[in-house]
PADO-998602 format. One record per residue (C-alpha): residue in one letter; x, y, z. Coordinates in nm, 2 decimals, padded with zeros to 4 digits, always signed. Each point is the difference from the previous one (the first is absolute). Layout:
<sites>
+------+--------+--------+--------+
| rest |   east |  north |     up |
+------+--------+--------+--------+
|    a |      X |      Y |      Z |
...
+------+--------+--------+--------+
</sites>
This chain:
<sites>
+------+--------+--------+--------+
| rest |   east |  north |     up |
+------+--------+--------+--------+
|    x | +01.88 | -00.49 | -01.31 |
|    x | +00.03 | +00.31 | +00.12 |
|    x | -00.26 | +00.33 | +00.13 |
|    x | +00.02 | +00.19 | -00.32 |
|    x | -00.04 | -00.30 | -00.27 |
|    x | -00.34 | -00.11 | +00.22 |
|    x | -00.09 | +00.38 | +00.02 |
|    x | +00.02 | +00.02 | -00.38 |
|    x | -00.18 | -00.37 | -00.09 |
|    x | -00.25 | +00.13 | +00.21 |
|    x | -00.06 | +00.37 | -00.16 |
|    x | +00.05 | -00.19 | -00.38 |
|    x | -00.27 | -00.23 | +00.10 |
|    x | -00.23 | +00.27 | +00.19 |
|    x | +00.08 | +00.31 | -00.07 |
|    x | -00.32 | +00.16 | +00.11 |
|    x | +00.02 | -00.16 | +00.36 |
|    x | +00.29 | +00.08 | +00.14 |
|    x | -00.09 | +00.27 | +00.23 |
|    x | +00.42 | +00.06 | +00.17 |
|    x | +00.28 | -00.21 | +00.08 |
|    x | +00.25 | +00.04 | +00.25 |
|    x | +00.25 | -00.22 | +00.18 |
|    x | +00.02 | +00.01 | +00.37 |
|    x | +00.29 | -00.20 | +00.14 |
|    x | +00.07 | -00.11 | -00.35 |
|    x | -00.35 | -00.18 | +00.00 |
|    x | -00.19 | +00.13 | -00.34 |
|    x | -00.36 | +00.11 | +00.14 |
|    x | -00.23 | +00.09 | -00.29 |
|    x | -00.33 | +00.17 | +00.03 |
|    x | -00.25 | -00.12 | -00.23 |
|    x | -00.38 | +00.00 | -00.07 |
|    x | -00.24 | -00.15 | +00.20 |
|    x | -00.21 | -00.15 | -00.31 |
|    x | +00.36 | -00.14 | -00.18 |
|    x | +00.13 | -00.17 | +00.33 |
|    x | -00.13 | -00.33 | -00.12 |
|    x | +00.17 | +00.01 | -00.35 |
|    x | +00.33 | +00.14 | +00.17 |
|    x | +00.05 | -00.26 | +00.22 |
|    x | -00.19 | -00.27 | -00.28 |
|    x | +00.32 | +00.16 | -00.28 |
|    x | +00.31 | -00.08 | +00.29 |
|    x | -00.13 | -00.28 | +00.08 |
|    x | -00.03 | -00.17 | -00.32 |
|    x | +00.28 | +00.23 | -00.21 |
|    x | +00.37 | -00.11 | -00.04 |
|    x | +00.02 | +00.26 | +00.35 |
|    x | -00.14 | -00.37 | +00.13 |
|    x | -00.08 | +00.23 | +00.37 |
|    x | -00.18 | -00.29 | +00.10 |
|    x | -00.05 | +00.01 | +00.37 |
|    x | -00.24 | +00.21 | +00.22 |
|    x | +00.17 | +00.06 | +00.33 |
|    x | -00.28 | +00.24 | +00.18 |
|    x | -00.27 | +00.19 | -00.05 |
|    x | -00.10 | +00.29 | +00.20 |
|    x | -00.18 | +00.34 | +00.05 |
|    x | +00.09 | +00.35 | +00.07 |
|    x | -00.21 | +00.28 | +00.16 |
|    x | +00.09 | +00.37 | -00.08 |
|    x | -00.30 | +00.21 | +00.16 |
|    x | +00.20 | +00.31 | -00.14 |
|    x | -00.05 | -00.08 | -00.39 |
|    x | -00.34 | -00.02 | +00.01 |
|    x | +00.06 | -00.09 | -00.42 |
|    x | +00.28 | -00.27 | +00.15 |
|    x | -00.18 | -00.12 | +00.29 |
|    x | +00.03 | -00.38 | -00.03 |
|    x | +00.26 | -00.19 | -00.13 |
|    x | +00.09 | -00.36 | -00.10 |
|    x | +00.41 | -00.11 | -00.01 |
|    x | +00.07 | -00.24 | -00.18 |
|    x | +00.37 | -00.17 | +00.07 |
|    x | +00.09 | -00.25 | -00.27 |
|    x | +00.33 | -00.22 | -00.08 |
|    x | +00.17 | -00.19 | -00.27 |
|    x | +00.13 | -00.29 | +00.22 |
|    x | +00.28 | -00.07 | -00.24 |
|    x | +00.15 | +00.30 | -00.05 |
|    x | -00.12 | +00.14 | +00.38 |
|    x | -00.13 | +00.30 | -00.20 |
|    x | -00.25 | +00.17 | +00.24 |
|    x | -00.27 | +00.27 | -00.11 |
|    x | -00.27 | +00.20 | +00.16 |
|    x | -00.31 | +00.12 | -00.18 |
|    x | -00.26 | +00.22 | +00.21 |
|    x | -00.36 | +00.13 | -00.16 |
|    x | -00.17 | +00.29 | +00.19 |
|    x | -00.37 | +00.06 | +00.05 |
|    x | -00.25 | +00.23 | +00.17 |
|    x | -00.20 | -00.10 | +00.29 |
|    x | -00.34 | +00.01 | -00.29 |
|    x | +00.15 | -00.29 | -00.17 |
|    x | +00.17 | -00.26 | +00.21 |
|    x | +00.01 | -00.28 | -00.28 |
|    x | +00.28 | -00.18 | -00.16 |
|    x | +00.01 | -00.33 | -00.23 |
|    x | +00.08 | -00.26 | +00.17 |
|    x | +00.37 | -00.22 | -00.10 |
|    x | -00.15 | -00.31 | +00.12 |
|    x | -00.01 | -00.19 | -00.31 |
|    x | +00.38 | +00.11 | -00.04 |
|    x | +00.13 | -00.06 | +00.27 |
|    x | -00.18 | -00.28 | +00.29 |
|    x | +00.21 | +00.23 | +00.28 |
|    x | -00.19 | +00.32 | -00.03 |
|    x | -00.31 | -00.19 | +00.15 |
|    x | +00.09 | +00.06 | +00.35 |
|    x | +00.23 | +00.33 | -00.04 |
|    x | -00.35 | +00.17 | -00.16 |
|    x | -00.24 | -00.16 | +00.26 |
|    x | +00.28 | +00.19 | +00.25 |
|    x | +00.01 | +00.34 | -00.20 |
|    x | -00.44 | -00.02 | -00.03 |
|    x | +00.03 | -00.10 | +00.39 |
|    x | +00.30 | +00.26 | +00.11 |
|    x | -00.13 | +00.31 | -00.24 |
|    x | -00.33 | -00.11 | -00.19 |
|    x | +00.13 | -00.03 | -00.34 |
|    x | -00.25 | -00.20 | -00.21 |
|    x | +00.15 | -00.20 | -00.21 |
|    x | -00.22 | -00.10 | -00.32 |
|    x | +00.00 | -00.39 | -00.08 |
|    x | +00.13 | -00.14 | +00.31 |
|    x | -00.13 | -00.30 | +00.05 |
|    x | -00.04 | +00.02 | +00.40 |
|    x | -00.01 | +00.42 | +00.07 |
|    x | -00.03 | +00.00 | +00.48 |
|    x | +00.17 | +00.07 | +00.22 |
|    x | +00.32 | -00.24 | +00.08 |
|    x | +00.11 | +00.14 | +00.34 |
|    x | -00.21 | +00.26 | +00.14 |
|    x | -00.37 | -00.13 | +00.09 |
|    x | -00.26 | -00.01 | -00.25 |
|    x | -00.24 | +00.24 | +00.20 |
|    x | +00.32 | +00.25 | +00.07 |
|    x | -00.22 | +00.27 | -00.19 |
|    x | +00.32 | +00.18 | -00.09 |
|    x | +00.32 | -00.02 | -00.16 |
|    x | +00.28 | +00.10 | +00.23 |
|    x | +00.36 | +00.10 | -00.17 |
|    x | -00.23 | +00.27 | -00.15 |
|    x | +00.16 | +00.31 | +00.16 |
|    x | -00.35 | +00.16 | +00.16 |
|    x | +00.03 | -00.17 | +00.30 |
|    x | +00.20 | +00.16 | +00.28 |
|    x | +00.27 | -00.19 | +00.11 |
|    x | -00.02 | -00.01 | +00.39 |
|    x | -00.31 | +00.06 | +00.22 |
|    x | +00.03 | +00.34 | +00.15 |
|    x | -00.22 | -00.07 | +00.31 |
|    x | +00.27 | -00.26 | +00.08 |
|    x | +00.15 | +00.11 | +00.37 |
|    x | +00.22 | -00.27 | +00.05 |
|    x | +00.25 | +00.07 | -00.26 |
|    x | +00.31 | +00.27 | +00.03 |
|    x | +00.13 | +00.16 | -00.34 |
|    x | +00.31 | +00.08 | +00.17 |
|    x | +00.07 | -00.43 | -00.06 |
|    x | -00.11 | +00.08 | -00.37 |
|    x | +00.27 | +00.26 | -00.06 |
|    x | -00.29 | +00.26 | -00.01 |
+------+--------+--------+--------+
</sites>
């Protein structure tokens, strides 16, 4: 199986979803719609492509595509041909919804509670949407990139041991 013959079963099948394609370190990455991910994954899962495992599940945060602001990466496998696959979605910060793949695969329970938890990505019909890690009173979701990084009223800490 190779990038180009998943590539093309994928734009035969859904021609209107495919947003791009490209293939960092030989890895085929498609862009697709948010409101298809469900039937993508639902098609390589149960298509002759037999992509049949769900290795993660996580989120992206670009604060400088305010269009693109949050995304979901999907990274899929066919464990008998080791053919991997990455399919990300995008979203705006107005809309920070996505189906759920739940009822396809039992895995993406935790990796979506993690995502909602890490990013606050709502996942519609998950069957147990809180917080995994962080605590359930956090308040706020923090890998989104609005938080500084370090405490500038710190005093104890030299940049010069930061390579600053």
């Amino acid at each position: 199986m190779t990038n180009e013959f998943v590539l093309e079963a994928i734009t035969r099948e859904f021609p209107e979803t495919v947003i791009s394609s490209s293939e960092p370190y030989g890895m085929l990455t498609i862009e697709v719609k948010k409101e298809d991910i469900k039937k993508v994954v639902h098609y390589l899962k149960d298509s002759s492509l037999e992509i049949n495992f769900l290795t993660d599940v996580c989120g992206i945060h670009y604060p400088e595509f305010p269009d693109k602001e949050i995304g979901v990466v999907y990274h899929l496998q066919n464990m008998m041909t080791n053919f991997r696959l990455r399919l990300k979605i995008f979203m705006s910060r107005d809309n920070i919804e996505v189906d759920s793949l739940t009822e396809l695969y039992a895995g993406a329970n935790w990796m979506e509670r993690e995502t909602f938890d890490f990013y606050g990505i709502k996942f519609k019909g998950h069957p147990d949407l809180r917080p995994i890690l962080n605590m359930e009173d956090l308040g706020y979701h923090p890998m989104l990139k609005e938080y500084r990084l370090e405490d500038g009223t710190r005093t104890d800490k030299d940049d010069s041991m930061f390579g600053r």
